[in-house]
C-alpha positions as CSV (number, residue, x, y, z in Angstrom):
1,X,13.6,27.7,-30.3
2,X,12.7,25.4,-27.4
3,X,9.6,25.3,-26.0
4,X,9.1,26.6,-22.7
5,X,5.7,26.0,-20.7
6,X,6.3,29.2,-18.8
7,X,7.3,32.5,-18.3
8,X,8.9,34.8,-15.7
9,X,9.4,38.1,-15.2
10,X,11.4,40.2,-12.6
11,X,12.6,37.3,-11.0
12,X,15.3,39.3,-9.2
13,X,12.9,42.0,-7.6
14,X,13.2,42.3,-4.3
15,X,9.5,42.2,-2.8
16,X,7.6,39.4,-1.3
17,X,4.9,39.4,-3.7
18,X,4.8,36.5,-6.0
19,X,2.0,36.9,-8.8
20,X,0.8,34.1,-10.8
21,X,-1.1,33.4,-14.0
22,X,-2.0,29.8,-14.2
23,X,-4.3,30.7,-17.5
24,X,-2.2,32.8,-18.9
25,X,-1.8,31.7,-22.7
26,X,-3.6,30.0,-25.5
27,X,-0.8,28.3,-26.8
28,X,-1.2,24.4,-28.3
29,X,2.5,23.2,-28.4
30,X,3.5,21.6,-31.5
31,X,3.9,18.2,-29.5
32,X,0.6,18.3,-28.6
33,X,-1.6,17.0,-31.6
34,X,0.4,18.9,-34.2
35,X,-0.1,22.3,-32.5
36,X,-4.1,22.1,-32.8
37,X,-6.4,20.7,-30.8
38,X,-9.5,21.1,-33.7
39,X,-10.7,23.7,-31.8
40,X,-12.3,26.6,-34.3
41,X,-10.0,29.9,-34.0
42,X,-12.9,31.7,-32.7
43,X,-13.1,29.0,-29.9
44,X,-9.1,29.5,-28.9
45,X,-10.1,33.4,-28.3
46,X,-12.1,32.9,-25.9
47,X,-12.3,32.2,-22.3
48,X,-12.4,28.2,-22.7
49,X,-8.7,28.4,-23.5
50,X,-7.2,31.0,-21.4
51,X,-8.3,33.5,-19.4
52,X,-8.6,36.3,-21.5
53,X,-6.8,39.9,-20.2
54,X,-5.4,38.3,-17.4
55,X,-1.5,37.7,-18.3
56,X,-1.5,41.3,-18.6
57,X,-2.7,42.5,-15.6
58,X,-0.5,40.2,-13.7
59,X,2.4,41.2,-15.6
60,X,1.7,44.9,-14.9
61,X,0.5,43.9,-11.1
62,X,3.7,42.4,-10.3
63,X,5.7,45.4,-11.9
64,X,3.7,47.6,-9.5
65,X,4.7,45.4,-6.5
66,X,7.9,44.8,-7.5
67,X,7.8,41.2,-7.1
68,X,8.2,38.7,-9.7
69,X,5.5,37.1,-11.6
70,X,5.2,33.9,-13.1
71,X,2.6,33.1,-16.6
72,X,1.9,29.6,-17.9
73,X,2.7,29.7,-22.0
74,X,-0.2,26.5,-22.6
75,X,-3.7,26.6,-23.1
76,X,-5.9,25.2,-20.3
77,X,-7.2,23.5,-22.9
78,X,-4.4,21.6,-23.4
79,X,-3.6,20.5,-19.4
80,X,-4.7,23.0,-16.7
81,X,-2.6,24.2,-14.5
82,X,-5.0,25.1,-11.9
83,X,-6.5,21.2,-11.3
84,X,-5.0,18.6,-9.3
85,X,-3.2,15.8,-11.5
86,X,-5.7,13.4,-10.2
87,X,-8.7,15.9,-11.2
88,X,-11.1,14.8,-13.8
89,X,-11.3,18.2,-15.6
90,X,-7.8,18.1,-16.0
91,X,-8.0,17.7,-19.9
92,X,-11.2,19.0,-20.6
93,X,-13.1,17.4,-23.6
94,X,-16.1,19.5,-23.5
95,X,-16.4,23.3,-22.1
96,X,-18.9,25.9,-22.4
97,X,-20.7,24.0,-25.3
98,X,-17.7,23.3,-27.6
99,X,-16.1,20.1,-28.3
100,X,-12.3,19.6,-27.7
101,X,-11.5,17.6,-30.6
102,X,-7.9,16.2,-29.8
103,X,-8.9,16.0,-26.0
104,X,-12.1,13.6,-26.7
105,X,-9.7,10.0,-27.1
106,X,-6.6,11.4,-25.5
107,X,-4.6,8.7,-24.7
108,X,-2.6,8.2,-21.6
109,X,0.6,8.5,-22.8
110,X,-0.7,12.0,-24.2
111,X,-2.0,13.2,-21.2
112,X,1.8,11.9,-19.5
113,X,3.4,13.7,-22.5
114,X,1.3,17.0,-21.6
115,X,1.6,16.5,-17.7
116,X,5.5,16.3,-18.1
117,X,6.3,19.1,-20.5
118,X,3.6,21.8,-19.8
119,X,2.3,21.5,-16.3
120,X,4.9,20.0,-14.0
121,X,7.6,22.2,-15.3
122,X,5.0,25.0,-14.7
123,X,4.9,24.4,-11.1
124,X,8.0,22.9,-10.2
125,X,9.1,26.6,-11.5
126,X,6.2,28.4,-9.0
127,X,7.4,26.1,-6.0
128,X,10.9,27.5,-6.3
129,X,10.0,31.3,-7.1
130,X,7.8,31.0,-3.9
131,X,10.5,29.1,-2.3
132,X,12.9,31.8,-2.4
133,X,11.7,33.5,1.0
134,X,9.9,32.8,4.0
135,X,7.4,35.6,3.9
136,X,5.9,35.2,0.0
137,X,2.6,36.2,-0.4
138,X,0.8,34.6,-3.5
139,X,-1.7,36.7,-5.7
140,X,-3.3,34.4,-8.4
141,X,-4.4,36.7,-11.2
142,X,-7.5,35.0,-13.2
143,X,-10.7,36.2,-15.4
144,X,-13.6,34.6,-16.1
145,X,-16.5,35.3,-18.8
146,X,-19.2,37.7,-18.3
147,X,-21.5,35.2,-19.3
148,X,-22.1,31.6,-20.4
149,X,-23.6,30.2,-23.0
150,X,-27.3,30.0,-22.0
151,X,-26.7,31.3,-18.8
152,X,-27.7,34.1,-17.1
153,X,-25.2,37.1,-17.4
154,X,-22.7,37.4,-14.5
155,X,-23.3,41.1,-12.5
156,X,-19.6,40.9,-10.5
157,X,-16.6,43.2,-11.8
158,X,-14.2,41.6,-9.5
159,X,-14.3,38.3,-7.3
160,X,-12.0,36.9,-4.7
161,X,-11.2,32.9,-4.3
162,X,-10.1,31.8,-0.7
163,X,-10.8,28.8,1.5
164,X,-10.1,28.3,5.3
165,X,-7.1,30.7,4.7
166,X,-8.4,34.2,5.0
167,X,-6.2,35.9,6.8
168,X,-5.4,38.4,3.7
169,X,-8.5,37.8,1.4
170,X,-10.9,39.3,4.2
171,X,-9.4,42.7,4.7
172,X,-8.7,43.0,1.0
173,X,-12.9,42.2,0.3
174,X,-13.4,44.9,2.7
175,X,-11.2,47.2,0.7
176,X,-12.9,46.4,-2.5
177,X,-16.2,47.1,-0.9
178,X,-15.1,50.7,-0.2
179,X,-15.0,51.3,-4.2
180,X,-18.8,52.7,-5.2
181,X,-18.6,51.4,-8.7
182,X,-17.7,47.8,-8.1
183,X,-19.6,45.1,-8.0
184,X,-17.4,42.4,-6.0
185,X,-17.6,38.7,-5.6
186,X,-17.3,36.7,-2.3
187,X,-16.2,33.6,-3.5
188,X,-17.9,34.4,-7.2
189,X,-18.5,33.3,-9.8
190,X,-17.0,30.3,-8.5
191,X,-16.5,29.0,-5.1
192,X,-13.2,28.8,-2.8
193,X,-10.4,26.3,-4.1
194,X,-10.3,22.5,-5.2
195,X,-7.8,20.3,-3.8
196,X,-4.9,20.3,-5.6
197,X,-5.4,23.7,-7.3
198,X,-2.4,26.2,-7.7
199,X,-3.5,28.3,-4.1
200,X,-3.9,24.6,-2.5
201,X,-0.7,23.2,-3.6
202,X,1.8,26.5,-3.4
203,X,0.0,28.8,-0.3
204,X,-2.3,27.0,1.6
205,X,0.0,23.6,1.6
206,X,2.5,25.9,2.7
207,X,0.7,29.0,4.9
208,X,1.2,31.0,2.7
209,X,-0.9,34.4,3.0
210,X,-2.9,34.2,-0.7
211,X,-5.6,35.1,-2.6
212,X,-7.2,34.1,-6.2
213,X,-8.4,37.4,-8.2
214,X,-11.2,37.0,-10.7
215,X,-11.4,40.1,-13.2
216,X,-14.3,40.0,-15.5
217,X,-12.6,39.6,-19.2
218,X,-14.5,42.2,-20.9
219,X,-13.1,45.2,-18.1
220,X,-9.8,44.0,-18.8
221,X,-9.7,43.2,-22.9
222,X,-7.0,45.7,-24.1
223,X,-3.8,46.5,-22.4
224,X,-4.8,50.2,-20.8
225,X,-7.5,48.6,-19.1
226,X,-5.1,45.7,-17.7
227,X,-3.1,48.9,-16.6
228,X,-5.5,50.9,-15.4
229,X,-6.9,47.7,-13.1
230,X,-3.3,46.5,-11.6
231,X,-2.9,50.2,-10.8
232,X,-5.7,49.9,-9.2
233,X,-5.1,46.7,-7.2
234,X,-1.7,47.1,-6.3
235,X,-2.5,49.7,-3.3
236,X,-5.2,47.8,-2.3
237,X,-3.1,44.6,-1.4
238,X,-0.6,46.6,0.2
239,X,-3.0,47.9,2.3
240,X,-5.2,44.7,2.7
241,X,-1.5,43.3,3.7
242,X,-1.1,46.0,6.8
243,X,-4.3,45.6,7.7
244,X,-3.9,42.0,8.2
245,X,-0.6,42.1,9.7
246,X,1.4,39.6,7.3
């Protein structure tokens, strides 16, 4: 079978929610140093490769907006998604203390090799799923680790990513607040958006109401929490959405 750098379901609902996963897989395609990047199984597990839970919840998200959803099928270890081509972490050679092995002497021709068959494919796919109307509204689905290595450990449940665009993520913060049990992130655990970044490049290039969701990976590790959480969020969008008037 051929590989394919990414998925898409319900591309025919009828909604103008578009949901995205740009770390949605592990996967090392077999072009890309055999299928292996010498990174330790454990390693690949983890949130260095993908962000753990999340393809889930955006799969289940989507279904509950009944818009489609799009999910990357390469590891961000091997070319992320969510970097600008001319970004230096684009193919990482060290994260979170462990060594990328076929990363460390990539050569150019590699990198063009990756860039061509994983990533621009990727988003030449998410410009024309969020090209198909004029009122798309783009929810970027991530998770991040609830701690680093020698770090301190991370208190937020949930965080939201925006920039100067925060039109929707504003009234859907105030939402989360409402919710007792949550801790919630303003821009945590990491800060608005880089240029060139999926939200840069496919909504904020565009005005395109957006915002990037951080889940913590261990509240979203098995597929009834992923279900339980875009249950969850699905309302809250909707009504963030009213709210805003978009």
């Amino acid at each position: 079978m051929m590989y394919q750098p990414f998925e898409i379901e319900g591309a025919a609902r009828p909604e103008r929610w578009l949901v995205t996963c740009d770390h949605a897989s592990n996967c090392v395609p077999t072009f890309v140093n055999g299928g292996s990047l010498g990174v330790a199984p454990e390693d690949m597990a983890r949130h260095i490769a993908y962000d753990v839970g999340a393809a889930g919840v955006a799969r289940a998200l989507a279904k509950a907006l009944n818009g489609p959803s799009i999910l990357s099928n390469f590891s961000r270890l091997v070319i992320d998604p969510n970097r600008g081509e001319d970004d230096p972490t684009l193919v990482m050679r060290l994260y979170d203390g462990t060594i990328i092995e076929a990363n460390r002497h990539a050569e150019p021709d590699d990198i063009a090799r990756r860039l061509n068959r994983c990533y621009r494919p990727y988003h030449t796919a998410l410009a024309e799923l969020a090209g198909h109307r004029a009122d798309t509204v783009i929810v970027s689905v991530h998770s991040f680790t609830p701690q680093f290595r020698g770090r301190p450990p991370r208190p937020w449940h949930i965080g939201l990513l925006y920039a100067a665009d925060v039109r929707f993520a504003k009234p859907l913060l105030e939402r989360l607040r409402q919710e007792a049990d949550l801790c919630v992130g303003d821009n945590e655990p990491y800060g608005g958006h880089l240029p060139g970044d999926s939200i840069a490049r496919h909504a904020i290039a565009h005005e395109r109401p957006n915002v990037l969701i951080e889940l913590r990976n261990d509240l979203i590790a098995t597929p009834a929490q992923q279900a339980r959480w875009a249950a969850r969020l699905a309302p809250m969008l909707t009504d963030a959405a009213a709210q805003a008037g978009i």
